[in-house]
N, C-alpha and C positions, 0 to 999 in steps of 0.2 A: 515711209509706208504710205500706199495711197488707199484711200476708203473708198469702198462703193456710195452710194448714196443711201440706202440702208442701213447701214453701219453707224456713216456720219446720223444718220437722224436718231438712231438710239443712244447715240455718244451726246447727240446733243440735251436730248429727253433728260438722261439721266443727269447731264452734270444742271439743268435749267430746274431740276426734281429736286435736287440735293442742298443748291444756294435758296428756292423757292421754301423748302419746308424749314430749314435755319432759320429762316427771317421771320418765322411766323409762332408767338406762342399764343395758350389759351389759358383762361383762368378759370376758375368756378366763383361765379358770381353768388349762384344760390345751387343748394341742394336739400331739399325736403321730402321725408316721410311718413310725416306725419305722428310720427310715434311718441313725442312731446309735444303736444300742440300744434299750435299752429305755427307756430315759428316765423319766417318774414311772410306768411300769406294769411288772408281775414278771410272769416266769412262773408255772405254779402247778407246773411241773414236766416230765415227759420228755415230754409230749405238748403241749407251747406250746412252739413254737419260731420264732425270725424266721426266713424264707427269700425265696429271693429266687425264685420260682416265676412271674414275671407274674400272680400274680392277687392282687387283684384288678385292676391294674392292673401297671403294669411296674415298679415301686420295690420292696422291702422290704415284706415284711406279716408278723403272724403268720399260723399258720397251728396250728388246732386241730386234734386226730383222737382219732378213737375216741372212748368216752363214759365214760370213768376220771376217778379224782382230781386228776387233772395236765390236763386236757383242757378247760385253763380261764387268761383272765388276769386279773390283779387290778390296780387304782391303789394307790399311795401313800394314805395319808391326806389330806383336802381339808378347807380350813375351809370352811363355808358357811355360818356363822352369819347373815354380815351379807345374804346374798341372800331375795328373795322366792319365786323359781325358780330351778332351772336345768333346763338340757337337756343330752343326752348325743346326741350324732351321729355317726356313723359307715361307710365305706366296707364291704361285704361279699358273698362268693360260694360258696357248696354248690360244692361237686365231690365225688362218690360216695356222695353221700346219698341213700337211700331214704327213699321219704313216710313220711311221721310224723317222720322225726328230726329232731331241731330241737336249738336252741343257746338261750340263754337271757342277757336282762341283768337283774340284780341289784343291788341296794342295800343297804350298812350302814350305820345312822347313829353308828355308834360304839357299840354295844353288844355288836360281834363278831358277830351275826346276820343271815345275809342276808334279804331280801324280794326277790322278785321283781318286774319292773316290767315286763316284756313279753317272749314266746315269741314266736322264728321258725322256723317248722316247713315241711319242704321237702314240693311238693305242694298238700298245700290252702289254703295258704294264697296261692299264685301263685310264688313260688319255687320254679327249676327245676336243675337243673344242665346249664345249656346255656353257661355261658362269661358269664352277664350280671352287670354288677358291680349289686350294690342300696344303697340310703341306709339306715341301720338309724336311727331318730329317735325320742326319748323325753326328755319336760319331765314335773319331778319340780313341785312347790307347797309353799310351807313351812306350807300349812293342812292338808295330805293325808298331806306327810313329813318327819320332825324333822331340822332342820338344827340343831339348838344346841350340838353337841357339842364342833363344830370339829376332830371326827375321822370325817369321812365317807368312805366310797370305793364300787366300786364294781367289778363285776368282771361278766365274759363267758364263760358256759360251756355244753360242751354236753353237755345232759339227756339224750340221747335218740341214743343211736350204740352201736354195738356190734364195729367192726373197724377196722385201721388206715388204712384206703381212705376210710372217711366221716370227709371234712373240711371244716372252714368256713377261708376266709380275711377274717379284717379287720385296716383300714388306717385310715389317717387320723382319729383320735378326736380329737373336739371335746368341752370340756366347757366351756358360758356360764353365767356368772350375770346374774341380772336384776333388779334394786333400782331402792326408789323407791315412788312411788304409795302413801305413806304407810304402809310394809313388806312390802301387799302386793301381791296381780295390781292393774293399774291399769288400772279400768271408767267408762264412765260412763251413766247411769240413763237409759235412753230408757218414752215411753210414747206411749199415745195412744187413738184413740177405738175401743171397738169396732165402729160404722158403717163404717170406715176399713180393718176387716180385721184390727185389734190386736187382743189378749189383753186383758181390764179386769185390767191388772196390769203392775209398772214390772219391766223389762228388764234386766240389769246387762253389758254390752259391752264384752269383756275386750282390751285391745290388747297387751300384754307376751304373752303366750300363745294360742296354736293350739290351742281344745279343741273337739272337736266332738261333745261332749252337749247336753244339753239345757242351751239359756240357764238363769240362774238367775231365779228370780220371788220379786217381792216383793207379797203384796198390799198 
């Protein structure tokens, strides 16, 4: 049987789809709602407190305010040595926040220094304080961020508030690991013809992770 070149490229998708996600598992590192405590996450002080407030939903949340030293929480230490990724996911809702102020997630790799990994700022960014719960979602790469220490954490605070009224609530943190794929993200090389509408250049099609830059190109 001979294939069109269509054909062959979906025959290849699928089986490059099938050996790609085999090679790839994920664990749960942490999962918190707060509903016992605090579990592997601290307060950072008078302004992190659990309440039981319905928001963002009806359980137990933190709930941050104001834009102080304490207006923040932290994990335990995490080993991530052996992962290729992971992701940080999370439950959240503004109540009394004016545009611009925003909360922030951060990353240590065990050097005691944070780096920041993504700002949510109420207003322009589509975040309102109208009662809506939001997903807050962030996948780290052990090419972009050092996992070797086996003393990682990671922590939630907010930049950007000024009175006891602007508060964020989050719930439910999830944190995956994702290994395999030979240590790292697990890709597979697609290419094809410029006549066809392709790039003259091979593809790399990442399945362990959601990144939406530009593919990578290999000439």
């Amino acid at each position: 049987m001979i294939l069109n070149l269509p054909q062959f490229k979906s025959i290849f998708l699928f089986i490059c789809l099938f050996f790609s996600i085999g090679a790839v598992s994920q664990t749960t590192i942490n999962s918190e709602d707060f509903n016992s405590n605090w579990g592997d996450w601290n307060s950072g002080g008078g302004n992190a407190v659990i309440r039981d407030d319905n928001r963002p939903n009806t359980t137990d949340a933190v709930r941050l305010r104001n834009g102080t030293g304490t207006s923040n929480l932290y994990s335990d230490y995490f080993d991530l040595s052996s992962y290729s990724s992971v992701s940080i996911t999370f439950d959240f809702e503004f109540r009394g926040m004016e545009d611009t102020e925003s909360f922030v997630i951060e990353y240590d790799d065990g050097d005691g220094s944070w780096q920041e990994l993504i700002k949510y700022e109420k207003g322009n960014t589509g975040f309102e304080n109208n009662d809506t719960e939001y997903i807050g979602t962030y996948t780290l790469d052990s090419s972009s961020y050092d996992f070797s220490s086996g003393t990682s954490r990671f922590r939630i605070r907010i930049d950007d508030a000024n009175a006891n009224n602007d508060r964020v609530y989050i719930d439910n943190i999830v944190i995956l690991g994702f290994s395999g794929g030979g240590g790292g993200l697990s890709y597979c090389e697609s290419g094809g013809y410029e006549s066809d509408g392709w790039e003259d250049v091979i593809r790399q099609v990442q399945f362990s992770d959601i990144n939406n830059s530009s593919p990578l190109n290999e000439n």
